[in-house]
N, C-alpha and C positions, 0 to 999 in steps of 0.2 A: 421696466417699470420703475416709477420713480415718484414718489411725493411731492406735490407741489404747496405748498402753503397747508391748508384743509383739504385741495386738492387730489384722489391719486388720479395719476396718467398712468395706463399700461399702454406701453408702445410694442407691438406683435414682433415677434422674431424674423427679422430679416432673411434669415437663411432658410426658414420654414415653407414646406411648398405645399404642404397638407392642408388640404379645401375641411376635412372632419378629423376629429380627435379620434385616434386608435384607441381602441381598448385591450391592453395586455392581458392574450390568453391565448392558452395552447391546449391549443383543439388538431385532433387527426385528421389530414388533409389524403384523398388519394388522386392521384394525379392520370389524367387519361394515359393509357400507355402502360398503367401499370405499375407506375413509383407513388412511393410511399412520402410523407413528409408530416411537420407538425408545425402548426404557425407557431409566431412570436408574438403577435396584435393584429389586430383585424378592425377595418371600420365599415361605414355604408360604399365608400368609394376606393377601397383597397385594400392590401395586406401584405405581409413582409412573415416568411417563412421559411423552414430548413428542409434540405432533403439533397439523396445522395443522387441526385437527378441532375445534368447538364441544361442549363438552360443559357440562350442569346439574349441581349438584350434587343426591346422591339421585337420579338417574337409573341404567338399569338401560346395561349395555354387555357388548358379546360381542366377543372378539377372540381372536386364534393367537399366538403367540411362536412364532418359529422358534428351534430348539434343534439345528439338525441341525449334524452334526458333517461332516466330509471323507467323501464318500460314502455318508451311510447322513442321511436327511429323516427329522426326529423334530422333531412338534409341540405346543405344549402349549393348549389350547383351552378358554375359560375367559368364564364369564359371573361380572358381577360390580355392585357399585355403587358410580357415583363418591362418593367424597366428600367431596373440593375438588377446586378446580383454582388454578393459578396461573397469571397472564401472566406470557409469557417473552418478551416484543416479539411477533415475527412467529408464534410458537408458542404452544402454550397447555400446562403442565405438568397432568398429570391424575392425581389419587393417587385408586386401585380397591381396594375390599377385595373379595377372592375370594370367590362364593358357590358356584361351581361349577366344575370344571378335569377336566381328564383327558388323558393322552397320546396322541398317534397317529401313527403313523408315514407316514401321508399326508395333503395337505392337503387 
C-alpha cells in the first residue's frame, strides 16, 4: 500500500494465497477417528488448526467445529484436504481447505 498524490493504491500481498479473510478463533474441533483439536482462524473456504493428531499433506480429513452458543448445540461438519502442516512442539498445526461443510444442530 502506498499513497499516490490524493491517491491511495493498495497493492494485495504477493505471497497471500487466501481467496477469504480468516477470522481468528478458537473454537473445539473433533476429528473423525477420534482426535481432539482447537482452531487458530477459520474462514468460508478453510482453516489452520492444532492437535496432537498426525496428519500428510494432500490427505483427505473430516471433522465437527462446535459452534454452539449457551443453550442451543450448533455444528459445522466438514470434509476437506490438508495442505500443510506445521510443528508446534508437542502439537502439530494443520491448515485444511474446505471441500465440503454443512450445519447441524446435532452432533
Amino acid at each position: 500500500m502506498y499513497c499516490h498524490g490524493a491517491v491511495l493504491i493498495i497493492r494485495p500481498m504477493l505471497n497471500e494465497k487466501r481467496i477469504e479473510n480468516r477470522e481468528q478463533l478458537a473454537l473445539p474441533v473433533v476429528l473423525a477417528g477420534g482426535g481432539m483439536g482447537k482452531t487458530h482462524n477459520i474462514s468460508t473456504t478453510g482453516l489452520f488448526f492444532e492437535t496432537e493428531s498426525a496428519y500428510q499433506p494432500g490427505s483427505q480429513i473430516d471433522l465437527t467445529i462446535d459452534l454452539s452458543t449457551v443453550g442451543r448445540p450448533f455444528f459445522l461438519k466438514a470434509s476437506g484436504e490438508v495442505l500443510r502442516t506445521k510443528d508446534l512442539g508437542e502439537r502439530m498445526g494443520v491448515a485444511v481447505k474446505l471441500l465440503k461443510s454443512r450445519l447441524e444442530t446435532n452432533h
